[in-house]
DRENNUFI-296548 format. One line per 2 residues: for each residue z, y, x of C-alpha. Coordinates in steps of 0.02 Angstrom, whole numbers, plus 50000, padded with zeros to 5 digits. Each point is the difference from the previous one (the first is absolute). Layout:
N
Z/Y/X  ...
This chain:
445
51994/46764/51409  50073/49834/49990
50149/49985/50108  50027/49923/50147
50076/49807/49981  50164/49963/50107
49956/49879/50142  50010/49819/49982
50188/49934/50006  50047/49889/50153
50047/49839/49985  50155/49971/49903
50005/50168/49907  49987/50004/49807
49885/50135/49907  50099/50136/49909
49891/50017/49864  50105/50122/49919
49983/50136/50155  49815/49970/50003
50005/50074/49794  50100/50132/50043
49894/50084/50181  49850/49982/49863
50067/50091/49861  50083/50131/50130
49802/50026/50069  49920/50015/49846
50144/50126/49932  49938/50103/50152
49823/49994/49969  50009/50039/49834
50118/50150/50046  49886/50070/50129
49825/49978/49876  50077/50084/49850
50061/50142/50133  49830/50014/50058
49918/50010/49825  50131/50142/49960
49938/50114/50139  49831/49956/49936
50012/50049/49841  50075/50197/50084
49871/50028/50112  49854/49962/49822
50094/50069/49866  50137/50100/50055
49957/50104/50144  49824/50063/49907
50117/50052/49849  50115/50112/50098
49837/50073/50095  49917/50039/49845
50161/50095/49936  50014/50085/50156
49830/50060/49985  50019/50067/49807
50169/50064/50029  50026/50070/50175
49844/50051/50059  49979/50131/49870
50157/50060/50032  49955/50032/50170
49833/50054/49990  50081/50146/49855
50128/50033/50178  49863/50016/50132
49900/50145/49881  50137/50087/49977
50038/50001/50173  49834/50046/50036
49971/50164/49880  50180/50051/50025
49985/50014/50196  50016/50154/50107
49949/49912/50141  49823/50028/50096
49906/50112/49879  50078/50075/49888
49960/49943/49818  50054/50086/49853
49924/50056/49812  49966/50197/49979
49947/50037/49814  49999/50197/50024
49824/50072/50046  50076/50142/50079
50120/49909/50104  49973/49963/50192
49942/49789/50014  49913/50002/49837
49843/49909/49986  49886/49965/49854
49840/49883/49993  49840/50082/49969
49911/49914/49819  49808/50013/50079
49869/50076/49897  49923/49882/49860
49792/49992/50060  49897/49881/49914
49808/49959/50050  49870/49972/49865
49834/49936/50035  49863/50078/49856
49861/49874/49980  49822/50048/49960
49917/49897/49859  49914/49867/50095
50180/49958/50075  49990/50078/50177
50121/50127/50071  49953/50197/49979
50156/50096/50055  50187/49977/50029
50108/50103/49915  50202/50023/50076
50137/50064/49901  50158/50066/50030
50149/50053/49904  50089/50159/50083
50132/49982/49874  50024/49976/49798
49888/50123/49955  49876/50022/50140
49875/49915/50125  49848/49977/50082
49818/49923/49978  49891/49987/50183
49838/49933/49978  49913/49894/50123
49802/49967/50020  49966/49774/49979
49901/50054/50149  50145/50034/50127
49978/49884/50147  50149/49916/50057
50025/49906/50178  50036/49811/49985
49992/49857/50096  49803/49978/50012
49983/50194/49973  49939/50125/49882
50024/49982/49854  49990/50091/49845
50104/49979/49849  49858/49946/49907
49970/49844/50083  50183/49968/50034
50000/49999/49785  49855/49873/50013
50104/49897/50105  50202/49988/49981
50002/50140/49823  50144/50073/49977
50115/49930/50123  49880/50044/50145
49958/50182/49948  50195/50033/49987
50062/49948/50164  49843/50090/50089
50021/50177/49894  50208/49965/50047
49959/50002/50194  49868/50129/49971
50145/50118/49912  50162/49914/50080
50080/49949/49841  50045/49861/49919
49971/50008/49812  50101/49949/49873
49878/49944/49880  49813/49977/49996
49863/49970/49848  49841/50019/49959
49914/50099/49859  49837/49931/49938
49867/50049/49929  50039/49946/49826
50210/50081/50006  49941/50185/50028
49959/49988/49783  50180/49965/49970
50076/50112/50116  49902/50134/49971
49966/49987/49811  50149/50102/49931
49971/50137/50094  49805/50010/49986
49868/50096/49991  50045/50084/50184
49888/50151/50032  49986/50072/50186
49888/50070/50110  49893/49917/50152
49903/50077/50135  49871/49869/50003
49903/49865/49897  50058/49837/49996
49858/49864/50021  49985/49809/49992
49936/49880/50127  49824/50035/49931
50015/50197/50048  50008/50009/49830
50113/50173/49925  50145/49908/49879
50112/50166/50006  49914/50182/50026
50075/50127/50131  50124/50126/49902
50100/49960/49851  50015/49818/49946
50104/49909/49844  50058/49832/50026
50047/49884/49860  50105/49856/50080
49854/49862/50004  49908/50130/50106
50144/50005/50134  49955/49841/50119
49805/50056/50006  50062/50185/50046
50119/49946/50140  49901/49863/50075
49807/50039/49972  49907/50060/50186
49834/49987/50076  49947/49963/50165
50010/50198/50057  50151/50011/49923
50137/50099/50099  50148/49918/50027
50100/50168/50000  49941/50050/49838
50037/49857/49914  50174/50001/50065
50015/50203/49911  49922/49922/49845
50127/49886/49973  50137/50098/50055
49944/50122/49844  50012/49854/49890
50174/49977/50055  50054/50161/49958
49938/50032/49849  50055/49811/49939
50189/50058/50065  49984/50176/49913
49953/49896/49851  50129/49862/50014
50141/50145/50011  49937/50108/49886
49987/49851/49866  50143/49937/49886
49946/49820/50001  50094/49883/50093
49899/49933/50138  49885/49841/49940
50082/49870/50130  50173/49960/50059
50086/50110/50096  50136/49888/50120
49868/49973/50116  49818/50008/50034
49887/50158/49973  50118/50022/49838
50128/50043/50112  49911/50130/50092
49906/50058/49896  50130/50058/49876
50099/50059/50140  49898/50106/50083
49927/50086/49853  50147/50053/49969
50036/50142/50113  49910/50055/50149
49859/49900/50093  49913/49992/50151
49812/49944/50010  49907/49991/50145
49891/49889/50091  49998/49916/50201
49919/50088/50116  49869/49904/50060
49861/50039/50102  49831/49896/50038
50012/49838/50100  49890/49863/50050
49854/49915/49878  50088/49818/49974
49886/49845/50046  49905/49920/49870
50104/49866/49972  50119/50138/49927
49901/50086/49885  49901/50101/50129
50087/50162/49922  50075/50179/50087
50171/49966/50043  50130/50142/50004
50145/50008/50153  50170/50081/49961
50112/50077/50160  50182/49948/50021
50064/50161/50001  49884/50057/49810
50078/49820/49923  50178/50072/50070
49978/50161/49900  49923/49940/49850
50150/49858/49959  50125/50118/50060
49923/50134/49864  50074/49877/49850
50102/49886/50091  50167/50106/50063
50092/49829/50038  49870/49855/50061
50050/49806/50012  49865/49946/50161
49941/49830/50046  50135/49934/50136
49972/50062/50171  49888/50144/49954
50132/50127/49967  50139/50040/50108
50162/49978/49880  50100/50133/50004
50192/50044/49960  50004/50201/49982
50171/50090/50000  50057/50171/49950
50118/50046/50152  50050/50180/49942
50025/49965/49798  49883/50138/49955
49853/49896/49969  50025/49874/49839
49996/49832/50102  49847/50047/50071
49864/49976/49892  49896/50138/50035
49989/49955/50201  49982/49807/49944
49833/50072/49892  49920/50082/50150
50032/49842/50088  49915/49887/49897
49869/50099/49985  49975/49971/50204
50004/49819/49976  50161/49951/49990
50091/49902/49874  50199/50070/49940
50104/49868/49934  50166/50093/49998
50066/50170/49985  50186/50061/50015
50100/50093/50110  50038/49981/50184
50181/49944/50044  50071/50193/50023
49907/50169/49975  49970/50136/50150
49848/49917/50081  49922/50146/50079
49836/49919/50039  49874/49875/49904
50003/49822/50089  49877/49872/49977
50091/49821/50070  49887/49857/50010
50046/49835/50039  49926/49863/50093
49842/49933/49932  49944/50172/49968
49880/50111/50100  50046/50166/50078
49817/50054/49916  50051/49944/49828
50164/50108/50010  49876/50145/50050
49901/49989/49863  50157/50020/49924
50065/50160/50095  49834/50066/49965
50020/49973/49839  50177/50106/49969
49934/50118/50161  50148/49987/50091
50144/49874/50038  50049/49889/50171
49937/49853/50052  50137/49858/50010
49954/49835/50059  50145/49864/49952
49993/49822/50079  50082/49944/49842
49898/49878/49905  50022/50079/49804
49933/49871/49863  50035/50133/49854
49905/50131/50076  49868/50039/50146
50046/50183/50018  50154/50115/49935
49977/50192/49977  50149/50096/49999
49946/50171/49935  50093/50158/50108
50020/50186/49950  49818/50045/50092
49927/49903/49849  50101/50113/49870
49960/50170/50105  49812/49942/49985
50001/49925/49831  50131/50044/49909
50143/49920/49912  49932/49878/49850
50047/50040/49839  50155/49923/49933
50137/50009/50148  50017/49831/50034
49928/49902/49868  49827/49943/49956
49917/50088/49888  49939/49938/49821
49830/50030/50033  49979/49863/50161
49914/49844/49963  50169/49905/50087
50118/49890/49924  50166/50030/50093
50140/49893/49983  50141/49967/50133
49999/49887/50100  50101/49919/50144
49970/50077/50162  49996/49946/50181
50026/50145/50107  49843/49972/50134
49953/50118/50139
């Protein structure tokens, strides 16, 4: 700003140039003052204050955040938090490792679906095999329909998810087996010779295997499991091919040849497994259901009840993983520490429907009686099934929301008077499919 000019002198008076030079040079001292003041403090607030920020973030935060979790899994306060590693210690819990299942969809030569085969592994050295007709109808959206035309339309992905709601499992892995792989996985153990009560024929009505004894060499395999004609039973097909399962897994274990494909995963991996030791092969009962509409193939569809699908996955799958929502979760506590964490009671309740996540021990031993808690969210029927289940045990309703669990069973002495005490005192034994490791508890009643 230019400064202001002294008024005019009056008459008479002389101009002092020399105080006129010095009021400039006194102004423009000040301005200059006051600007490089100002630039100072704007320099700070862009480069300085960001830099001290930014260390305060790297270097303090940390340092806090480190303070707060320690706070956090070192308090006593609220519920009580602490880490119990012995199994036969009151507080100890354990996470259950679900069963490994794995869905494989065997595809008749002309590429459509002809059965479903499920696998299980019970443990190293053991599983199961359930068979399941192409034919089961399934309920969707726009209705019946049966796996067969469910292949047609979505494959693979569609026939899992439908046979997983069907069963109430989620699998871990799925594949299919065409018509061309049965060569290679059956090759080094063939010729397989068995017995069959009835004649297999083609779509013509034409015989392709005669009723009694029949040798297969491994190119014969896909015609053998997936050859029918129109008065074809669906029943008999399904005991056909479970006595090509058993005398391929009789073959497989009696065999020294390593098995033809990799065994991490896939039907390798079950394969190999369950050939090892002992095996269970059986099929889904099934009974006769509606003929679907033309548009569907126009063939007999078969109908399975909730309760026979609840018994047949429960056969060869001790410890299920279900689709969310469709089994109850369940924590299940040994409350006298006679009964090894409670794996046996968990079994019989997953075989009602339910799904255990975790096993342990209750907080102290003595509980007299078998309580069932659920917490809101959860149905007072659902925690019946449950008590029907074990036969016995109160009914506890809890307004507590739980997010780890939707029920906790804490097992009393009137389940060891009518069971028994489980082998082991305490501790799981080496025979469960369960991975136990401790873990940190939250006591929750």
């Amino acid at each position: 700003m230019t400064p202001e000019m002294p008024p005019p002198p009056s008459s008479g008076d002389e101009i002092d140039f020399s105080a006129l030079v010095a009021d400039h040079n006194q102004s423009t001292a000040e301005q200059s003052a006051t600007s490089s003041q100002a630039g100072s403090t704007s320099r700070w607030w862009r480069v300085g204050y960001p830099v001290l920020v930014g260390a305060f973030v790297l270097l303090v935060v940390p340092i806090l955040v480190f303070a707060g979790l320690r706070v956090i899994l070192d308090s006593s306060d609220g519920n009580l938090i602490k880490r119990v590693t012995d199994p036969a210690a009151p507080g100890y819990e354990a996470v259950v490792e679900k069963t490994p299942t794995a869905m494989a969809a065997v595809v008749a030569p002309d590429g459509s679906l002809d059965s479903v085969v499920v696998f299980a592994l019970t443990s190293d050295t053991s599983g199961g095999v359930l068979l399941i007709p192409g034919s089961l109808g399934v309920g969707t959206d726009f209705g019946l329909f049966p796996l067969t035309a469910l292949w047609k339309f979505g494959q693979l992905e569609a026939v899992e998810a439908e046979v997983g709601k069907t069963l109430n499992l989620n699998f871990t892995e799925s594949f299919a087996i065409s018509a061309s792989d049965w060569s290679a996985l059956v090759g080094p153990y063939a010729p397989l010779t068995f017995s069959i009560p009835d004649v297999v024929r083609d779509a013509k009505n034409a015989v392709v295997f005669p009723k009694g004894s029949v040798t297969l060499k491994s190119d014969q395999i896909a015609t053998f499991l997936t050859s029918r004609s129109a008065k074809d039973i669906e029943l008999n097909l399904l005991i056909r091919q479970e006595l090509f399962w058993k005398a391929w897994l009789a073959k497989v274990k009696s065999s020294s040849s390593p098995f033809p494909t990799p065994t991490i995963s896939g039907i390798g991996r079950f394969i190999a497994t369950i050939a090892r030791g002992q095996v269970s092969i059986s099929s889904l009962p099934v009974v006769p259901g509606p003929i679907a509409s033309p548009a569907l193939g126009g063939a007999q569809t078969y109908l399975v009840k909730e309760s026979a699908a609840l018994a047949s996955v429960a056969a060869i799958v001790p410890f299920p993983d279900g689709a969310a929502g469709r089994r109850p979760r369940l924590r299940v506590l040994d409350g006298t520490g006679k009964l090894s964490n409670g794996i046996n009671a968990a079994i019989m309740l997953n075989a009602a429907g339910g799904q255990v996540d975790v096993v342990g021990n209750a907080k102290s031993y003595g509980q007299a009686r078998t309580q069932i808690i659920y917490f809101e969210g959860t149905t007072e029927a659902q925690a019946k099934t449950m008590q029907s289940a074990l036969t016995m045990g109160g009914l506890v309703a809890s307004k507590q929301s739980n997010s780890g669990a939707d029920m906790t069973v804490i097992l009393g002495e009137d389940f060891v008077a009518k069971f028994g005490p489980s082998s082991g005192g305490g501790s799981p034994t080496a025979s469960t499919t369960t991975t136990l490791a401790s873990t940190t508890t939250t006591a929750r009643k």
